[in-house]
Structure formats: C-alpha cells, structure tokens
C-alpha positions as CSV (number, residue, x, y, z in Angstrom):
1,X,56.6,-20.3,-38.6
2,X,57.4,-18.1,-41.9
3,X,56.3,-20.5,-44.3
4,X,52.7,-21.5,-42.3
5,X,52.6,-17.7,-42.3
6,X,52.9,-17.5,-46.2
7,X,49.6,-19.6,-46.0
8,X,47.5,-17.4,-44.2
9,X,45.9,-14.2,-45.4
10,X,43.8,-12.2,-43.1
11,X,40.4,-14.7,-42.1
12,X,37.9,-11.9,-41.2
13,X,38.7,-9.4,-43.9
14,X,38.7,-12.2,-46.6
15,X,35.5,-13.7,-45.3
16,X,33.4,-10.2,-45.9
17,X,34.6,-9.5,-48.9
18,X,34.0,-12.9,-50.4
19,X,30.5,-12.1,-49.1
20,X,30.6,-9.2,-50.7
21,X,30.9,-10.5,-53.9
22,X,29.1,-13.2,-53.5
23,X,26.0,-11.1,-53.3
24,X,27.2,-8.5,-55.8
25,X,27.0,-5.3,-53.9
26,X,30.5,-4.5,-54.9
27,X,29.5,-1.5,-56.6
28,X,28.2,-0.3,-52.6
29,X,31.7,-1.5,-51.2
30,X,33.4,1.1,-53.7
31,X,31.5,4.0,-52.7
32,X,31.8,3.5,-49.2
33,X,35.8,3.4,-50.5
34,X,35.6,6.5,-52.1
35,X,33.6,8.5,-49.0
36,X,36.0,10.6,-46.5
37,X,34.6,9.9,-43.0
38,X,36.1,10.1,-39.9
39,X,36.5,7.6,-37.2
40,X,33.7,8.4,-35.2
41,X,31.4,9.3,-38.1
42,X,28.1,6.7,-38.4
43,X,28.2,3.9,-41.1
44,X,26.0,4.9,-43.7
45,X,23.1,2.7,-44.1
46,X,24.0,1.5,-47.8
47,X,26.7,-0.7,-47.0
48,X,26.0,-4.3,-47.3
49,X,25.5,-6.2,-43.9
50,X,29.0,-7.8,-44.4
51,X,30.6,-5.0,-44.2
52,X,29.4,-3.5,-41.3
53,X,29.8,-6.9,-39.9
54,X,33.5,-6.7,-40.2
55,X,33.8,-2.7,-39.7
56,X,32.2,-3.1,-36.4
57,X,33.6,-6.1,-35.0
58,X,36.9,-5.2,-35.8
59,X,37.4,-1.7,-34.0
60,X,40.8,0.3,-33.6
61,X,41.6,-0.8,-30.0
62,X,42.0,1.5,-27.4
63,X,46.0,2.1,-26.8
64,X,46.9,1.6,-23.1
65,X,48.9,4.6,-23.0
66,X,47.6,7.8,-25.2
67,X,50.4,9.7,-24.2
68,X,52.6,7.4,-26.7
69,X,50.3,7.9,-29.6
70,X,50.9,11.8,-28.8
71,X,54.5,11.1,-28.8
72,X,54.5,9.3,-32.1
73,X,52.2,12.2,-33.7
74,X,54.1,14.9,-32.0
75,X,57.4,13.3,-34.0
76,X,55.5,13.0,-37.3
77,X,54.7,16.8,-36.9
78,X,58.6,17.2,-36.5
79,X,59.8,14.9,-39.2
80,X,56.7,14.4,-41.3
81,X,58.6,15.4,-44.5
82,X,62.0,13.2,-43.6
83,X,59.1,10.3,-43.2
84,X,57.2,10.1,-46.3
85,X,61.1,10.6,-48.5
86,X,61.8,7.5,-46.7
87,X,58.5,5.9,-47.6
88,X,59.2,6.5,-51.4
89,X,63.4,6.3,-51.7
90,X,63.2,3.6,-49.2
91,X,60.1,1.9,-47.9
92,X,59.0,1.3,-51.9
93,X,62.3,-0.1,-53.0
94,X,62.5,-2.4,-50.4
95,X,59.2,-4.1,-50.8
96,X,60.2,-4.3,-54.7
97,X,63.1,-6.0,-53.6
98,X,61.0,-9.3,-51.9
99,X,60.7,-11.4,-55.1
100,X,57.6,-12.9,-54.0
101,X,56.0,-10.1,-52.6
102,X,56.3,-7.7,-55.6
103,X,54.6,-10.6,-57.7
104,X,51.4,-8.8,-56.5
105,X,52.1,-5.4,-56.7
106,X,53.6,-6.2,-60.4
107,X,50.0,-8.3,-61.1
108,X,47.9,-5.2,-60.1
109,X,49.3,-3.5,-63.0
110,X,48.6,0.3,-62.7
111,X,51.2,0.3,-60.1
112,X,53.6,-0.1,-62.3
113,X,52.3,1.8,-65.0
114,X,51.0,5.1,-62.0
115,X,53.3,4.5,-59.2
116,X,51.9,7.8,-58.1
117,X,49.0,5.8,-57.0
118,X,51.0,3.5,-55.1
119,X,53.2,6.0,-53.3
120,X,50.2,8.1,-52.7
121,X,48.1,6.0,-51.1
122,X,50.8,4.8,-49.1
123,X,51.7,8.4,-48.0
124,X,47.5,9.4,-47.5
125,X,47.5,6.1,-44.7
126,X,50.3,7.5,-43.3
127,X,49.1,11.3,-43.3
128,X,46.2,10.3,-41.7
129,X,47.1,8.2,-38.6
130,X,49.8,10.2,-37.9
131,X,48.7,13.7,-37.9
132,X,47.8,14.6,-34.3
133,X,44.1,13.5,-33.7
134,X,44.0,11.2,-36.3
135,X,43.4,8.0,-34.3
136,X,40.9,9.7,-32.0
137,X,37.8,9.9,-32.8
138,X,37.8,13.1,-35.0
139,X,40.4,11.9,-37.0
140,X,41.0,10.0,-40.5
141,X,43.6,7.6,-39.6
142,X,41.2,4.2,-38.5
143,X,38.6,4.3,-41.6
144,X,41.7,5.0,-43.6
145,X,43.6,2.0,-42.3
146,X,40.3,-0.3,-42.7
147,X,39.9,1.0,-45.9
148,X,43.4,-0.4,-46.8
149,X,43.2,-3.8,-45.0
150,X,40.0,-4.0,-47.2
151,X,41.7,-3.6,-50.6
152,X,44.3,-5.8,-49.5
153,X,41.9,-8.8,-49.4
154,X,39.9,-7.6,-52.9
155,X,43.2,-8.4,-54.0
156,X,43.6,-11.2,-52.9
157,X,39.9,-12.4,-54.1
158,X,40.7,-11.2,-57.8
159,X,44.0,-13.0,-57.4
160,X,42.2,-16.3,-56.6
161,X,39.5,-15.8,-58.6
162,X,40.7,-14.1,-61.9
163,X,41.7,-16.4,-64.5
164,X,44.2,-14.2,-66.1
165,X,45.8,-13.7,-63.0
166,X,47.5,-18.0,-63.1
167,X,48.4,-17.0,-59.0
168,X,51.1,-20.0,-58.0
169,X,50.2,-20.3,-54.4
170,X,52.2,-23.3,-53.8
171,X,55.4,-21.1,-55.0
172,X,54.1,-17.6,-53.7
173,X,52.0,-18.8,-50.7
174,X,48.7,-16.2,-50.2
175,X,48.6,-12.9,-51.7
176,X,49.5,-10.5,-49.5
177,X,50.1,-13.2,-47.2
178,X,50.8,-12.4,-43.0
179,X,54.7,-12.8,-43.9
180,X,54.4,-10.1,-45.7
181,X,51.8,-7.8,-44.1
182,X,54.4,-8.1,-41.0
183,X,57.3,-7.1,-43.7
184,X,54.7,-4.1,-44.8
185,X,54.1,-2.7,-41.3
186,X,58.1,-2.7,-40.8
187,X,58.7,-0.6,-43.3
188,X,55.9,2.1,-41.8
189,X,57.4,1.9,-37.9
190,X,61.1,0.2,-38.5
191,X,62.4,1.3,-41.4
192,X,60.7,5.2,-40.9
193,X,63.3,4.8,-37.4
194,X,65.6,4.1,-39.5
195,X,65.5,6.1,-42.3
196,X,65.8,9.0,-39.5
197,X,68.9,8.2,-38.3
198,X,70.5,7.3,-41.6
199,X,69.4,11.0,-42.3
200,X,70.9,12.2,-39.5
201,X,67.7,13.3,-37.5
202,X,68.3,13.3,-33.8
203,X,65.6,10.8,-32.6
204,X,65.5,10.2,-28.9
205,X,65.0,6.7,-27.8
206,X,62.0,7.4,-25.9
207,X,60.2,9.2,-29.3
208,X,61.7,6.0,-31.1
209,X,59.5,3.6,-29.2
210,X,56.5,5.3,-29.3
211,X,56.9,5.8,-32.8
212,X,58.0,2.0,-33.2
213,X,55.0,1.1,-30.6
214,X,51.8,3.3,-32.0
215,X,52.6,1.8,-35.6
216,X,52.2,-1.8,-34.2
217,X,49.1,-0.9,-32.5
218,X,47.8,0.4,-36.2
219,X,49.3,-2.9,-37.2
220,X,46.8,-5.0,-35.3
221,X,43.7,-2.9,-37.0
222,X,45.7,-3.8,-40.7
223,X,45.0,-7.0,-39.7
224,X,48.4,-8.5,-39.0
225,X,48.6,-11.3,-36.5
226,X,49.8,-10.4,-33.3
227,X,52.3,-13.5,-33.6
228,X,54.0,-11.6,-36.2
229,X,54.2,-8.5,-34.9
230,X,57.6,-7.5,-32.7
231,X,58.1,-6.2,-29.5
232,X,60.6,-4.1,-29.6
233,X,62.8,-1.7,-32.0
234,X,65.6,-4.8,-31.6
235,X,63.2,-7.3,-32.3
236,X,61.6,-5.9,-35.0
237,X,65.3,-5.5,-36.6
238,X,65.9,-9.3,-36.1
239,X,62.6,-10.3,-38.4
240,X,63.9,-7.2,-41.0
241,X,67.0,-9.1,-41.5
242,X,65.4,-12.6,-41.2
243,X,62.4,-11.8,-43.8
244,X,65.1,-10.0,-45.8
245,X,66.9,-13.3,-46.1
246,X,64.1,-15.6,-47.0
247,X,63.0,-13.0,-49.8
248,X,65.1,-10.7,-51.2
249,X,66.3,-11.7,-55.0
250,X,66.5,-10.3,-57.9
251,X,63.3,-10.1,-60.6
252,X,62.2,-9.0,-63.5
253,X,59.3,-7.3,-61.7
254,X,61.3,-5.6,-59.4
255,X,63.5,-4.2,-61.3
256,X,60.4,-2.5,-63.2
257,X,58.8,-1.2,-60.6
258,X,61.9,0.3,-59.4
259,X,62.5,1.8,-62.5
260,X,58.9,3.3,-63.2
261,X,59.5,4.8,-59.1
262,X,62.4,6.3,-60.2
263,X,61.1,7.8,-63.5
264,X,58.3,9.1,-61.6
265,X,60.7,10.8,-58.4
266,X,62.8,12.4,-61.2
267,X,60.5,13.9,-63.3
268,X,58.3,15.5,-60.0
269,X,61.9,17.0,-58.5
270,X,62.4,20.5,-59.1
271,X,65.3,21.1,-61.4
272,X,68.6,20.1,-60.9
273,X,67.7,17.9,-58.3
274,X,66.7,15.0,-60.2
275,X,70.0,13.0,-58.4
276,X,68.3,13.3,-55.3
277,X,65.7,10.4,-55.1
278,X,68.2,8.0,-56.1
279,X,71.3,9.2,-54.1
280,X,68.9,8.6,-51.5
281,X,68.0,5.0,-52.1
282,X,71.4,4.0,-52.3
283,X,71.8,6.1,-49.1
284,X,69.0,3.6,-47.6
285,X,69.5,0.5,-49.4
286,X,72.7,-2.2,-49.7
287,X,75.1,-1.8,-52.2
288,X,73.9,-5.7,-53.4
289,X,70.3,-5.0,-53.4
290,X,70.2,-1.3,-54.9
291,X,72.5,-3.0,-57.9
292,X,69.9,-6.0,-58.8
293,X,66.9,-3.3,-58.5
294,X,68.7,-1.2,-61.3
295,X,69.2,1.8,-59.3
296,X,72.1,4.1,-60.8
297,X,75.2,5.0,-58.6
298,X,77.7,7.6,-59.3
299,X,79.4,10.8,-57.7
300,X,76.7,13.2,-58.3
301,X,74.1,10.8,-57.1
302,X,76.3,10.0,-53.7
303,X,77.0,14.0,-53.3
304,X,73.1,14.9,-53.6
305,X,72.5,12.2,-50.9
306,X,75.7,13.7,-48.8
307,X,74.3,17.2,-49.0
308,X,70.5,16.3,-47.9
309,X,71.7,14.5,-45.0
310,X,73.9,17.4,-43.7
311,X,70.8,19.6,-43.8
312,X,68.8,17.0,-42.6
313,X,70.5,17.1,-39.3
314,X,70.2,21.0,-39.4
315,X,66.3,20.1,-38.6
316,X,67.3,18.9,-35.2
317,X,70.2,21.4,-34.6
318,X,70.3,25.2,-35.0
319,X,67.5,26.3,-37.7
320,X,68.1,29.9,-36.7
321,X,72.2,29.5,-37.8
322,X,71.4,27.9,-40.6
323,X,67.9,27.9,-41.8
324,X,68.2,27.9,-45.3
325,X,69.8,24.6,-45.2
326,X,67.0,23.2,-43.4
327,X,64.3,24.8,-45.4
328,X,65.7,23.7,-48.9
329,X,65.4,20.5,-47.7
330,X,61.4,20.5,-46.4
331,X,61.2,22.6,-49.1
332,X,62.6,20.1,-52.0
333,X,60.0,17.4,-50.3
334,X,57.1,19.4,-50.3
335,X,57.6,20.6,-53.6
336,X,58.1,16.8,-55.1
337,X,54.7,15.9,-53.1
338,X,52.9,19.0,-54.6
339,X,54.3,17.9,-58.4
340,X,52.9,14.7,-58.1
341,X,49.8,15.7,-57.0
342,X,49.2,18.8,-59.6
343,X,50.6,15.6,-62.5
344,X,48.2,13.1,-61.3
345,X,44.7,15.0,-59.6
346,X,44.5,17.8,-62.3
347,X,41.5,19.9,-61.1
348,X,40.3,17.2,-58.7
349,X,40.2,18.9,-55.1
350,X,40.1,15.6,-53.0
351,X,42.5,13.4,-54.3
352,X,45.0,13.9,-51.8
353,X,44.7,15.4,-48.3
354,X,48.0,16.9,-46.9
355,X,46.5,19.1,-43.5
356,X,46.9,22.8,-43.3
357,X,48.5,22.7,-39.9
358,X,50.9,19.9,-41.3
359,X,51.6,21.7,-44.4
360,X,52.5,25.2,-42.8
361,X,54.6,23.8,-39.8
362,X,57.0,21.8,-42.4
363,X,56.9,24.8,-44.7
364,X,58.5,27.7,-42.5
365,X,59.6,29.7,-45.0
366,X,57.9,32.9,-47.0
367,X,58.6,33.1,-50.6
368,X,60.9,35.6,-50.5
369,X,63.3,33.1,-48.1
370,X,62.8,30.4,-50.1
371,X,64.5,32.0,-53.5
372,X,67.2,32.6,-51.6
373,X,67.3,29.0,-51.2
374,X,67.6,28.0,-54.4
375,X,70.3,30.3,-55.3
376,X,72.4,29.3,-52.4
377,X,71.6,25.8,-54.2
378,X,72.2,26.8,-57.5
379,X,76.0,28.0,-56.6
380,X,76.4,25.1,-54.9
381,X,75.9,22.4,-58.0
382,X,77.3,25.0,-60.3
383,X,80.2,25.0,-58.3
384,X,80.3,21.0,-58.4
385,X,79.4,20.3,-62.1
C-alpha cells in the first residue's frame, strides 16, 4: 500500500494549480499567498477561477466533537513552547532523516541555505491552528493550512516541470508524495505527544487524544488521504516505525540540512546555551539515526538535555516551588523564537505572528524575575565547566 502511495500526490490540489499555470495567473496565486485572512473572511475577487474552485470545494470539515478541538488548543496554550522545541530539535531532524523525502526539501534549495524559513513556516501553521479559535471561523489556522497544501503541489509542478530539477520518480515516487504527507502530519500530532513525554510533561491520556485526533482532522484539509491517516495514538506509532523503516538512511542531503538546522539553533540561543538544541535531538532521536545525520554527542550536550527536561516537568508540577526553573526554560524558547525572527524579518512587522495572549501566558515572568534566572543559570554551568 506504501509503494502505490509513493505514486500518488494530492489529485485536487495538483489539478488547480496545473491550471493555474496553465493560464498564467501565477502572479494572482502569490498575492492571495502573501494576504492574512481569516477563515471566514470572503475570497477576494482576483483570484483565478481555479482557485476558488479548489478553496471552496475543499472546506475544513466540521469536527464532530468541538469540545476536542478545545482540548487540543487548551494543551497548546499549556505547552505551546515545549511544542514548537520539538518541531525544530525533533520534528525537522526526523524528516531529514527519510532519504527520499529530504530529496525535496534539499531540491528547494533556500531551505537549506534559510532554514529559518523552513522552521518558521512550519511553526506559523502550527501557531495558527492551534491557538484557541484558530479553526473557527475567526481564526487563521484553515487558510493557513490551505495555503500550505497549495505550496506543496507548486512543488511538485516545478519538480515535474523544471528541467534543472532531473526529478527520478521511478526511484523517489511523487514529490511530496501521500507516504510522506502521512509521515509529515505524524510528526505535527505523534511525534508533538511524544516529544512531551520524553520531556517529562505530564500529558493526560484524554488531552493526548484530542491532541492526536484534532491534528488528523487538520490532516484531511492538508490533503492526506484518509487511508493513510491512523486511528489511534497506537496506530499512528505502528506506521511511525513502519515508514521509519522503509525510509530512513543515511544522505548527503540530510546530513546538510541537519547541519545548516543546527548552525542556525546555535547561533539564535542565548549564550551559553548553544548545547541545548542538540542535546535535545539526541534526547529525541536514536543513537543510529542522530550519528548518520551528523549531530554531535558529548557530556555537555547530554547534561543541557538532562537539565531542560527536569524543568520541563516543573511546568506540570509546582511552578510556585520552583518557578525559576520553569521560567528559564519558556524563557530560553521564547527567546530562540524572538532571535530568529529579529535575524531573519529585520523591520518587517508581519513576517511572523506569535499572539499576544499566547506570548504573555508562556512568558510569566517580569524582567526583574527573569535575571534572576539567568544567574541561577550561570552558577549552574560555571559550576559544571
């Protein structure tokens, strides 16, 4: 079933923008890109008929059970910065590691020359379907994720189409194929459960499942089939370690977008914390598969990784007790985020949009509390070094 699957892309989105090209109003399809709308707002007029064609006859389905969609938002508002550390020291590594599925991300080449962009957009998508209201009709999170399912299939046109892309379909099936949009949306709903609890976070099962059960809804409206989308938390672990074993190897790609990832997470932590981002991924990843990717090891590395997942777990225990533990630890998150967005916007206002309410709820801290952070921190490596 795998291998048909590596032969199929995603029929409706690849249809309109084949149209699209065909009648050269790509130029229209990019600003409607570029425009922040939200889910109920009207099309504009401008876009070509294909478009609105596929925009309206593929509409975010109704969930038969808001409540869980409130559930799965209400444990992105309590974990949102665990979430998106997973997304870049986890999520990003393990999609390098699928030798055939990189191929893509390699071809589009600014992703590994700006893997800001890359981790960025993937951290916007999730922002925006996550943060409560954003899949009603108020919200971001549908136009965002039908933005996306878009790109994906103006990649795969320029793939098909460009001659200096030489795309071996026989050997790499589709680009961006359903094998591995279904390996994609694990990483946002399985491996964000997981990432959790390798933290430390005290997920309930209940918050677990609709967490695990609102992403596959979002899944549906990326355009994966619904054959390939699991069930269940268990089930979705058995076609993790099944697609894992059909396509993880070691490449030449992989290894550079690694690297480039982990260039970029060092140079955005704050000082002294550079160890962080890849103590993590070895926190996340297999011994086997973190080695091929090129991602260092050591003591300092494994102690950073130690020390964030004991105040990890201080998020679900006693903040009050210890709350500086906590904080350093949203804090050290948010302040990598913020880095990477002051390095790669500049002035420009709208490149990324992290919500007040988000912000300030993962914050908690005044200034004054957060220097005392940072020298409990600094006596602590001192101490170490």
């Amino acid at each position: 079933m795998l291998d048909a699957m590596r032969l199929v892309g995603d029929p409706p989105a690849d249809a309109a923008i084949e149209a699209i090209f065909a009648a050269g109003q790509v130029k229209d399809v990019q600003a409607f890109m570029s425009r922040l709308m939200t889910n109920d707002a009207a099309l504009p007029h401008s876009i070509p008929p294909a478009l609105r064609d596929f925009i309206e006859s593929n509409p975010m389905k109704p969930f038969a059970d808001p409540s869980c969609v409130e559930a799965a938002q209400n444990l992105f508002l309590d974990h949102g910065p665990e979430i998106l550390i997973t997304l870049g020291c986890y999520a990003l590594p393990d999609a390098y590691a699928a030798r055939k599925g990189v191929k893509v991300l390699h071809q589009t080449a600014y992703l590994a020359k700006r893997p800001n962009r890359r981790l960025f957009r993937t951290m916007q998508m999730v922002i925006d379907v996550m943060e409560p209201g954003g899949l009603g009709p108020h919200g971001y999170g549908i136009r965002t994720v039908q933005k996306v399912r878009l790109m994906h299939a103006a990649v795969r046109h320029q793939l098909h189409h460009h001659k200096s892309a030489k795309w071996d379909e026989l050997f790499f099936g589709v680009p961006i194929n359903q094998e591995d949009l279904a390996g994609t949306l694990l990483t946002f709903s399985f491996l964000s459960i997981d990432g959790l609890r390798k933290l430390g976070a005290n997920i309930s099962s209940e918050a677990a499942k609709a967490y695990f059960d609102t992403w596959c809804g979002i899944g549906r409206v990326l355009g994966v089939q619904p054959e390939m989308i699991p069930e269940s938390l268990e089930a979705a672990a058995e076609l993790k370690e099944i697609i894992s074993r059909r396509q993880f190897a070691p490449s030449d790609e992989g290894r550079e977008m690694t690297q480039a990832l982990i260039e970029m997470l060092e140079k955005n932590s704050p000082p002294l914390l550079e160890c962080i981002p890849t103590g993590l991924m070895r926190l996340f990843i297999q011994a086997e598969i973190a080695d091929y990717l090129g991602i260092p090891t050591g003591r300092l590395q494994d102690e950073m990784a130690s020390m964030v997942v004991g105040f990890a777990k201080f998020v679900d225990r006693d903040l009050e007790e210890s709350h500086w533990r906590a904080m350093f630890f949203r804090h050290h998150i948010l302040s990598l985020i913020e880095g990477m967005i002051e390095l790669e916007a500049g002035n420009r206002q709208d490149f990324f949009r992290l919500p007040t309410n988000l912000h300030s709820n993962w914050r908690g801290a005044n200034p004054d509390s957060e220097a005392g952070v940072w020298r409990h921190l600094e006596n602590w490596i001192v101490s170490r070094v």
